[in-house]
N, C-alpha and C positions, 0 to 999 in steps of 0.2 A: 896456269904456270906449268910448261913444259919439266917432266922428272928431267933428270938428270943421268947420267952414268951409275953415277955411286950419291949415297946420302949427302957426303961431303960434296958434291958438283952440285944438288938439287939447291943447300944451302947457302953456295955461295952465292949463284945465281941468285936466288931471294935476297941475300944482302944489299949483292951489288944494284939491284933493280929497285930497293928500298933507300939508297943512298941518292940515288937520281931525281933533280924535278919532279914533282908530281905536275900531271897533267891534269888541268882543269876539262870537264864533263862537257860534250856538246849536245845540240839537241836531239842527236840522234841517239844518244846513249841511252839506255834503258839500264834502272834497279827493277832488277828481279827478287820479293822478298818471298820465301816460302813461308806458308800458313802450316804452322804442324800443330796439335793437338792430341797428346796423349794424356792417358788415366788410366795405370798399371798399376797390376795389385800382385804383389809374389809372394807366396807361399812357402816356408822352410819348414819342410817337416823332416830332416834330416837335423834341424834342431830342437825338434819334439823329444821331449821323455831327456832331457838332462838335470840332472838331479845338482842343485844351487848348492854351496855352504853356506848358510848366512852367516854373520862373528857370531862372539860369543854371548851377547847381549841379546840378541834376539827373543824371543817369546814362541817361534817357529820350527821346525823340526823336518827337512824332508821336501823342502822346496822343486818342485819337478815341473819344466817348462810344460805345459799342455799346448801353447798355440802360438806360432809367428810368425810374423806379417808386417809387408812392409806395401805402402800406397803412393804413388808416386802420381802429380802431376806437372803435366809441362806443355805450357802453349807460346808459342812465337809468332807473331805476327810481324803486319806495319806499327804496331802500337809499341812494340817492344816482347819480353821474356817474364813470365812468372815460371817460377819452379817452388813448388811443395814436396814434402817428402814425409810423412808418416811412419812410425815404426811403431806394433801393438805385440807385448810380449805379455801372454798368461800364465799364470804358476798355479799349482796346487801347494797347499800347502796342509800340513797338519801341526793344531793348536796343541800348544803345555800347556797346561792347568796351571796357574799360580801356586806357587807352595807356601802354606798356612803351616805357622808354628802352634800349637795348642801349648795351651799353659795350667800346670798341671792344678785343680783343685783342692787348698787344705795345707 
């Protein structure tokens, strides 16, 4: 599809060419399908070291991301599209002790 002048010329043209007969495929026409295959893995460590609020119920104190990642795959073929996507976030954390009431003897 030829651009256009302006965005508006590129779209009308698209319409107007979407609104017409379609033309049925002869023998000489050729699908071209590309075969792509990625398996990406990205790393934020600009999101390392942010320190979480958990509420108030929590049992935790001090939640600080250590590590995040995200796994991405995507294959297309003649069979069709899978897409996967992964995301692993770590935290540090440090434990509160349970608080015990003692009850007084006597």
């Amino acid at each position: 599809m030829p651009l256009g002048a302006t965005l508006q010329a590129t779209i009308q043209s698209v319409l107007k060419r979407a609104a017409q007969e379609p033309v049925p495929p002869t023998d000489e026409d050729e699908l071209a399908i590309p075969k792509l295959n990625f398996d990406l893995r990205g790393d934020f460590p600009e999101l390392e070291g942010l320190v979480l609020q958990p509420g108030s119920n929590a049992r935790v104190k001090g939640l600080e991301t250590t590590s995040v990642k995200q796994l991405v795959r995507f294959q297309f073929n003649e069979s069709g599209a899978i897409l996967k996507s992964e995301a692993a976030i770590a935290v540090g954390a440090t434990a509160m002790a349970p608080q015990y009431r003692r009850n007084p003897i006597g």
